[in-house]
N, C-alpha and C positions, 0 to 999 in steps of 0.2 A: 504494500500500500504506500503511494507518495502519496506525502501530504504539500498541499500549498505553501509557502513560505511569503511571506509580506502581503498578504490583503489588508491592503489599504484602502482603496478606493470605495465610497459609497457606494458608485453606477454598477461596479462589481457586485456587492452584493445585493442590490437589488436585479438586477439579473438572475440571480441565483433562486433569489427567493420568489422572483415571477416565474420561472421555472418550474419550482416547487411546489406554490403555496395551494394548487387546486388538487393535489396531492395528499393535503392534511398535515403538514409538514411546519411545524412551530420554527424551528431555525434552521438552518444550512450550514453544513460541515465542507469547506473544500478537502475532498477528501478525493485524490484519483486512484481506481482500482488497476492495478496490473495483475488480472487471473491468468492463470495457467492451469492445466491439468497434469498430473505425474501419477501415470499408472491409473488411470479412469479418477483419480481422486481429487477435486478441486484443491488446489493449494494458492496463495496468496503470496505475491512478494512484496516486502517491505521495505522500505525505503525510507531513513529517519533523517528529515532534514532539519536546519535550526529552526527551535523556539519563537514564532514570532507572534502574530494575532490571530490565533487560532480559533474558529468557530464550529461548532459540533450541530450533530443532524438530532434530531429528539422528534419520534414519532409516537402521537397518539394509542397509535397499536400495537399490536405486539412484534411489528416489524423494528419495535424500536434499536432494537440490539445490532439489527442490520447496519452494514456501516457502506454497502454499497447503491448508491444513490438509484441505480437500473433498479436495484429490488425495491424501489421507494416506487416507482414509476411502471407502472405495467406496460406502456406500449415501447420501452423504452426496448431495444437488444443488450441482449446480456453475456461480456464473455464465456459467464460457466453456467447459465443456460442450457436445456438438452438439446435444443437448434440453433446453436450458433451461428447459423448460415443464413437466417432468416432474414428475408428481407421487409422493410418497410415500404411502402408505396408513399412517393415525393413528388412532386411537381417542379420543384425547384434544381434548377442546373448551377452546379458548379465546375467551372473553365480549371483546368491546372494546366500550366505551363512547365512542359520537362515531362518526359517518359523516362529518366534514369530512377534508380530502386528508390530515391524518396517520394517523385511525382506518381512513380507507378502504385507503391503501397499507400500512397495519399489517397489513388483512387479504387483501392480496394476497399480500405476503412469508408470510405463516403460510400461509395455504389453498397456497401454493408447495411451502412445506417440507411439505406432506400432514394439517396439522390440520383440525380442523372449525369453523369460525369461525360465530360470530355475532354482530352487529355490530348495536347499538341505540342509536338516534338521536332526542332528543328533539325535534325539527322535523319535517315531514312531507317525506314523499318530494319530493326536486327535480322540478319544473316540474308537478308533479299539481294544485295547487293553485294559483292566480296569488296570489288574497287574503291568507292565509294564508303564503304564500313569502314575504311579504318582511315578516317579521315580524325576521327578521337584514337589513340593509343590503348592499349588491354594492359591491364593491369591488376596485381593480387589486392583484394580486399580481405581482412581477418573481421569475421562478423564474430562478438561477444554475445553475451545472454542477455546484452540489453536490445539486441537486434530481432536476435533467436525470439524470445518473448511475441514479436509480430507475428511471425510466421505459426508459431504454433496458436495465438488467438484465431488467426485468418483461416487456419485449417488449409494451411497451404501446401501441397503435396511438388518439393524441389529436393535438386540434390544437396541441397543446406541443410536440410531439416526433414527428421525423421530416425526410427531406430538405426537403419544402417546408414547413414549422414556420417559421411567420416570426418573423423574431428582433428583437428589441431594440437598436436601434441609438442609443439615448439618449433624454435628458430633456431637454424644452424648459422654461425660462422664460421666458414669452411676457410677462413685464414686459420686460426686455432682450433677447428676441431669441434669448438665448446656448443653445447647445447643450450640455448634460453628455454626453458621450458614456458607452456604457456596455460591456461587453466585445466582446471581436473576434467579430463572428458566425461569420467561418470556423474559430475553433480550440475545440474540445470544451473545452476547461477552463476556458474564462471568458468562453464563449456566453451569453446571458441570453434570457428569452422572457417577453413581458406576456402576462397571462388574467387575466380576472374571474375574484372566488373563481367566484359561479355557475356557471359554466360548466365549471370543474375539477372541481367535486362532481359537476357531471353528468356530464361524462365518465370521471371514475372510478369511479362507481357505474355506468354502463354498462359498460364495460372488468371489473368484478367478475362478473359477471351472463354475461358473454361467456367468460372464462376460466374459469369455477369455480362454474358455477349448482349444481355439489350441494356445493361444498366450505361456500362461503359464505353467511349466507340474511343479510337488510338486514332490517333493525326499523325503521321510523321510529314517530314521534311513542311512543315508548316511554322514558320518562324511569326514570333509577337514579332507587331510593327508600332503600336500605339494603344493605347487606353484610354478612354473618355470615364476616371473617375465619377464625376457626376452621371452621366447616363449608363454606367455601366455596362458598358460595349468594349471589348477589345477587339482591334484589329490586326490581322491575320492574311499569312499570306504564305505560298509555297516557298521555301530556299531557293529556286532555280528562281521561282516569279522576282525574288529580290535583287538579282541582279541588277543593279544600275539605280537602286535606290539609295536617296542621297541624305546623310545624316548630316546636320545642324549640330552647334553646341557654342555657347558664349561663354565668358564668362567676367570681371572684371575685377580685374588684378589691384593689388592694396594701395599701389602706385596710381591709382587713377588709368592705369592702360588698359585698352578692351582686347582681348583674345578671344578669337573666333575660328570656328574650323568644319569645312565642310567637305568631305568624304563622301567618295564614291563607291560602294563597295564594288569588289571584282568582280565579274561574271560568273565562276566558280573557286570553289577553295583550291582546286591544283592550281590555279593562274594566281591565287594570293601572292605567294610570296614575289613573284617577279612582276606583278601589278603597282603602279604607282598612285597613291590615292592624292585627290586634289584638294591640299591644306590650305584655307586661306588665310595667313596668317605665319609665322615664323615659328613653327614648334620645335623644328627639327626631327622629325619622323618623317623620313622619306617614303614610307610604304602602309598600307594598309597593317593597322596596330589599334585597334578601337581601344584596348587596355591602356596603349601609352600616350595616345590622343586624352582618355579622358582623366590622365593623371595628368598632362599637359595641362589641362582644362581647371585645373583645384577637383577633380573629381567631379565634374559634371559629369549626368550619363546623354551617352548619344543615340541609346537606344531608345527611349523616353521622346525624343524629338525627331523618330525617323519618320521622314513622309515617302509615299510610293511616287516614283518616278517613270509611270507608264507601267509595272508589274498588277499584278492582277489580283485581290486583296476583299476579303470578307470579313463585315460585322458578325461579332457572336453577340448577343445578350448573355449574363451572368447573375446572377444572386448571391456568388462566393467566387472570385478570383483566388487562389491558391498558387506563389511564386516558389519551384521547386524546381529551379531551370540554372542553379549551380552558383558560383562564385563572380562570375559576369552577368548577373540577374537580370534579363530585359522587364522583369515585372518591378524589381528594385528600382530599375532605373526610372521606369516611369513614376515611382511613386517620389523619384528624389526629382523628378524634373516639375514635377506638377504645379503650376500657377493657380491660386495662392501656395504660397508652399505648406508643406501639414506640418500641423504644430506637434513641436517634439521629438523630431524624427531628420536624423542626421546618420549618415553612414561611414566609419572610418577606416583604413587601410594602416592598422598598426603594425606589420610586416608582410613579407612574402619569401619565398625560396627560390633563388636565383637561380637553380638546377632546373635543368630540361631533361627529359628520358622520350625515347622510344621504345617500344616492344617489337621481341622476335619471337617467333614459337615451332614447334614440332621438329629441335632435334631432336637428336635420338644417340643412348650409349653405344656406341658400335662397339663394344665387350665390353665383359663384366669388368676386365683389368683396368681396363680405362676409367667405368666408374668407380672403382675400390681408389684409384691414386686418386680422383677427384675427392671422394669422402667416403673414407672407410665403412662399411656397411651401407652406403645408398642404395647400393643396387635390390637390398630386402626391404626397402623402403615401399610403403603403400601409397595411391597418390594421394595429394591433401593433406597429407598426415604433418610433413612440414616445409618451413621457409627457407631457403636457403639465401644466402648473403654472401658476396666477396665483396671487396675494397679494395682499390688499386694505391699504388704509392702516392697519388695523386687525391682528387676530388673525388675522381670517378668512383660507380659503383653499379652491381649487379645485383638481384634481386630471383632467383628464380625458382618455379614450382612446378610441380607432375601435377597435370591435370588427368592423364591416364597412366597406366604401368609404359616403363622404356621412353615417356614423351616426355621433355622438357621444353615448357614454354619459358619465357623471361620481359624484363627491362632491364636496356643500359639506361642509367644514368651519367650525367656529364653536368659542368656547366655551360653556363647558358653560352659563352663564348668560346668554346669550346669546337673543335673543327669536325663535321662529320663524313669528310672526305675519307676514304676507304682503306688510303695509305694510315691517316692520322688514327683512326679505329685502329688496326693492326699495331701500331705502334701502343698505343693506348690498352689494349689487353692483354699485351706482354709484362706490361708493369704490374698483372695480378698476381698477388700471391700462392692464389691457388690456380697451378699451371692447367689451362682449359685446353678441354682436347682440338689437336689441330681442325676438327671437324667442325666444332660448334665454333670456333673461328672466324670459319669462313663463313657457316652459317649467319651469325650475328651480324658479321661484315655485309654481306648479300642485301641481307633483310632491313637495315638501318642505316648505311651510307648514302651521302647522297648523290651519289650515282647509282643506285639502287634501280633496275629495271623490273623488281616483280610488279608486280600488280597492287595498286595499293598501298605501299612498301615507303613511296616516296615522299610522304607529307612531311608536313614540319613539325619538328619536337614538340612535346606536348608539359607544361610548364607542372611544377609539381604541388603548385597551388599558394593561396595567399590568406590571410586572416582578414576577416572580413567581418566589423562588428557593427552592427543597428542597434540603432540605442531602443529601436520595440519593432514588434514582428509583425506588425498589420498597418492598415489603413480602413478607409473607409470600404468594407467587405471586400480584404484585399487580407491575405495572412501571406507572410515568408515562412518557411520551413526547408531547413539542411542548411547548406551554404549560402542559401540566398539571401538567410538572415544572421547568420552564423559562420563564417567562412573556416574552413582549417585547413592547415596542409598535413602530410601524410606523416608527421613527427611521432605520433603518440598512435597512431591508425584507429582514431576515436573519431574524427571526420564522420562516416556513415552512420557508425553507432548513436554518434549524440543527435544527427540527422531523425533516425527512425523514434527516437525517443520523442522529437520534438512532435512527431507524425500521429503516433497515439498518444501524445498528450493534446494535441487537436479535437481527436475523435471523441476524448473523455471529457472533453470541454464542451463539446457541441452535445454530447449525451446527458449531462448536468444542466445544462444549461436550460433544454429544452429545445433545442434548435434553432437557435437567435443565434442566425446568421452577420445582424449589423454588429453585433457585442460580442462575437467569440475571440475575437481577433486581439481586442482588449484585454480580457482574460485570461489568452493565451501568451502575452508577453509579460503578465503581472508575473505567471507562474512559475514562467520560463526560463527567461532572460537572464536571470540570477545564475542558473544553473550552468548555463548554453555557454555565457561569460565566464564560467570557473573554470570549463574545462580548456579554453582559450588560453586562459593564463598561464595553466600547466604546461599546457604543451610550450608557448612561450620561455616558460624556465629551462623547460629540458631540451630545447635545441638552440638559443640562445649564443652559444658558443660556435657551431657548426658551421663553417666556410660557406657562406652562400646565402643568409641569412642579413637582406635587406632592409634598411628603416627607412620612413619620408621623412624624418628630422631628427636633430641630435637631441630632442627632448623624447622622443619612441627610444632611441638607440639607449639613453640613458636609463629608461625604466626593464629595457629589456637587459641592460648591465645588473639593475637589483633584483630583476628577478632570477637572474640566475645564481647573485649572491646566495637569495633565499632556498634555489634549490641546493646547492655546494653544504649550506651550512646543515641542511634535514638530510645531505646523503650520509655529513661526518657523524650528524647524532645517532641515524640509523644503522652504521657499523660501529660504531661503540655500544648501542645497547646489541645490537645481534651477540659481539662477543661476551657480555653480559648474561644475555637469555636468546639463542640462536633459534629457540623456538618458539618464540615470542614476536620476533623481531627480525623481520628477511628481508635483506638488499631489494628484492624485488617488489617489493610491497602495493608501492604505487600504482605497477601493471596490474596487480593483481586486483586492487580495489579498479584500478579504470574497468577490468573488464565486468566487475562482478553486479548483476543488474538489484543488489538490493539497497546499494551505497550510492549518494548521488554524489554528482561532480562536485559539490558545493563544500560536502563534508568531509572530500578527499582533502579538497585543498586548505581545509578549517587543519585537519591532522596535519599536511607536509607544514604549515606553517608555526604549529606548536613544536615539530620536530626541530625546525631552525631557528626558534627563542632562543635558547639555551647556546648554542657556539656564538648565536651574534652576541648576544649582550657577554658573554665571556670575552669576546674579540673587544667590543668596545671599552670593557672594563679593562684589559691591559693596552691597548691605546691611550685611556686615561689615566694610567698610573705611569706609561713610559713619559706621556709630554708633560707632567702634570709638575716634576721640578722645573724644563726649560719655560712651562707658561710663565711657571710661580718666578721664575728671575727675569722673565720679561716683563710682565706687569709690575716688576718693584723696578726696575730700571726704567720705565715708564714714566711712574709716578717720583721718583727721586728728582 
């Protein structure tokens, strides 16, 4: 059970309690339920965050002891219900923007509760296309129990999830040999399981199509162009139809100087890179860069102010916009461009990861002896089971996992200035320490250079993502969820996790609520946002140090210098008490709570920071005893 943390707002709880009160229902508990089943038996996970203005449910009846609000509400659905699957009949359509696993399980949870979703996706349909597919990069994602938890509400039948769902049993770095272990695969709360994104898009756009072929309908290659907050219209248009659509964006620098910039976008994303966009105005971006145009900009978005330039372009009406369209949010942007602007709602880029990667996939060990010298027992290895990791003497890094027996897929990683000509690659994976076989060399080379002739093969690196904070997740019946409000990059591999978390705490908002579509979105960040923010920070402290880790001013650069104080000083306290009580107290701790769905982000980072009390204030206290004669003879020579 998560409980609420800071309800403050009256319009909040009267929400709650017009929700409730034709119910019988004296007061309102924010109280959200995460059920699960283990072994046919309903179980509860809980989840204790801090103390704040807590308000409790108290029923007339003898439902009183009830503490899930669905059991308060009969038409409500209920996760541990004997029909789970049931649907409600709605009239009301909500638009989601993004078919990746947050916008797709956004609209499993909705098309659940009985609305009419439609869900448009500016990439093309999964696996329709090979050429065209990997225009995004494939990549391992590690799903925790706070992910897991969806899948098994949704009664979703994937290779993630279920008895034989092969689980995660750690991380290798095959420079050392050493295993990172990763949660207990036997206990539901801090189970972990690897997928390629690929392969989770496809299976939950399958799993859509399977449960709810009339609820839900999939858009692909259908890009947002614009939004008419007031009349609640987005417009919409195919990717190819966007061609030659021409994005706006002003802005006016502290100086009094006006910056303006107006782009064209290219015809297709293969002619991007060598396409020249027409800036007006001195940014210094020579090429089509929406990212560095609208950091040019003070962060204007350009996508908020795109208009169609002869492409072909459809009104949707909406009752709930839902922004799940990633880290470059065209439903963000529009809510950050909107005239008047919305009060309270600003969006910041406190860092990003300078590393770019590409993926290769389907070598294969041409002998066992080959994989034994790569890592001694691989070759008994099952797929899924684990990550594997090298490092080069450099920046670079490799990343790679068995999606079937004998098959490895991967990502190089590099920086961002980094050369991906075929020669520089070759020289570049010599420097790994774990000697790769000449095969998957060429392999790699083949598949990721940029002379690269497969198919598909030749797009441009794919960036390894940026922190992206909004100070609240909605607007006017407009909600962010994953990175659209929340941005992370791949440090902590909590990105998706704290994404889906944010997805059914949606669902559980709109189920309490009553279905007050104008006020969930409210609700949803009172709840939230606290949380979605902690786990931001952590990841901050723990990659903080790492080559390639960008700031937009020395006042970000400076707070991300103390937070890594603060993590250095919680990793010292955490190995002195481990030697202390070793089973009390494990180096790994952190991972361990990030993945375990019964502890929230909030109250990890409430612990790491009571860990690092104690070495700081030791540090400052002999700082203060070392200067504490030269102050004392400065201050008498002062005053003398």
């Amino acid at each position: 059970m998560l409980q609420f943390t800071r309800i403050q707002s009256p319009m909040t709880v009267e929400v709650f309690k017009s929700g409730l009160a034709r119910y019988n229902v004296q007061s309102v508990q924010f109280t959200v339920l995460l059920n699960t089943e283990t072994h046919g038996a309903p179980r509860k996970f809980r989840r204790h965050c801090p103390k704040h203005d807590y308000l409790s449910i108290q029923c007339r009846s003898s439902a009183a002891a009830m503490s899930d609000p669905a059991d308060v509400i009969p038409s409500a659905d209920d996760d541990d219900e004997d029909y789970p699957g049931r649907v409600l009949p709605s009239t009301k359509r909500v638009v989601v923007i993004g078919a990746g696993p947050s916008g797709l399980l956004s609209a499993l949870y909705l098309a659940r509760r009985g609305y009419n979703v439609e869900v448009h996706e500016k990439e093309p349909a999964p696996g329709v296309n090979a050429e065209v597919g990997q225009r995004q990069h494939n990549y391992p994602i590690v799903l925790s129990s706070r992910s897991l938890l969806a899948f098994r509400e949704l009664t979703l039948e994937t290779s993630v999830f279920g008895p034989d769902a092969p689980k995660l049993l750690g991380m290798y770095d095959m420079t050392t040999g050493k295993l990172e272990p990763s949660g207990d695969p036997t206990d539901l709360n801090t189970q972990t399981v690897l997928v390629d994104r690929q392969t989770l898009v496809r299976e939950l756009a399958s799993e859509v199509k399977r449960l709810y072929p009339s609820k839900v309908r999939l858009h692909y290659d259908s890009r947002l162009l614009d939004v008419d907050i007031s009349g609640q219209e987005a417009v919409l248009a195919s990717s190819g139809a966007t061609a030659g659509v021409a994005l706006t964006a002003s802005r006016t620098a502290g100086n009094g100087v006006s910056l303006s910039a107006s782009c064209q976008r290219p015809a297709s994303e293969a002619e991007a890179a060598a396409s020249t966009a027409s800036i007006a105005a001195t940014l210094g971006i020579p090429e089509w860069d929406k990212a560095a145009i609208e950091a040019a900009l003070g962060g204007t978005s350009l996508g908020g102010a795109a208009t169609p330039s002869g492409a072909q372009s459809r009104t949707v009406n909406y009752d709930l916009l839902v922004g799940a369209d990633g880290v470059d949010s065209d439903v963000r942007g529009a809510m950050v461009s909107v005239r008047p602007k919305l009060r309270d709602f600003e969006v910041q880029t406190p860092s990003w990861d300078d590393a770019v990667f590409k993926s290769f996939k389907d070598l294969s060990f041409t002998s066992p002896d080959a994989a034994e010298r790569l890592l001694p027992g691989i070759s008994a290895h099952q797929p899924r089971q684990y990550l594997y990791c090298l490092q080069s003497e450099g920046s670079g890094k490799i990343e790679l996992w068995m999606p079937e027996p004998g098959v490895v897929n991967g990502i190089l990683i590099q920086g961002s200035s980094s050369s991906w000509s075929a020669e520089a690659l070759r020289q570049s994976l010599a420097t790994y320490s774990a000697a790769l076989p000449t095969a998957w060399v060429h392999g790699i080379v083949a598949q990721t250079s940029q002379e690269s002739q497969i198919v598909g093969k030749s797009s441009a690196p794919q960036t390894m993502g940026k922190t992206i904070q909004a100070s609240r997740f909605h607007g006017p019946k407009m909600v962010l969820v994953g990175d659209a409000g929340h941005g992370m990059t791949n440090e902590t591999r909590q990105g998706l996790n704290a994404a889906v978390e944010t997805v059914r705490l949606l669902n559980v908002v709109l189920k309490i609520s009553g279905e007050n579509l104008a006020r969930c979105g409210n609700v949803l960040t009172e709840v939230r946002a606290e949380d979605a923010h902690c786990v931001q920070m952590i990841e901050q402290m723990q990659r903080v140090q790492r080559p390639g880790i960008r700031y937009p001013d020395a006042l970000f650069a400076f707070s991300g210098w103390l937070s890594s104080c603060i993590w250095r000083a919680a990793a010292v306290m955490v190995s002195v008490l481990h030697i202390l009580a070793p089973k009390m107290f494990r180096p790994g701790w952190v991972k361990e709570s990030l993945g375990d769905c019964r502890k929230g982000y909030n109250e990890v980072l409430k612990v790491l920071t009571r860990f690092a009390a104690a070495p700081i204030l030791a540090f400052l206290a002999t700082v203060a005893v070392i200067l504490k004669e030269p102050l004392t003879a400065l201050i008498r020579a002062a005053s003398a």
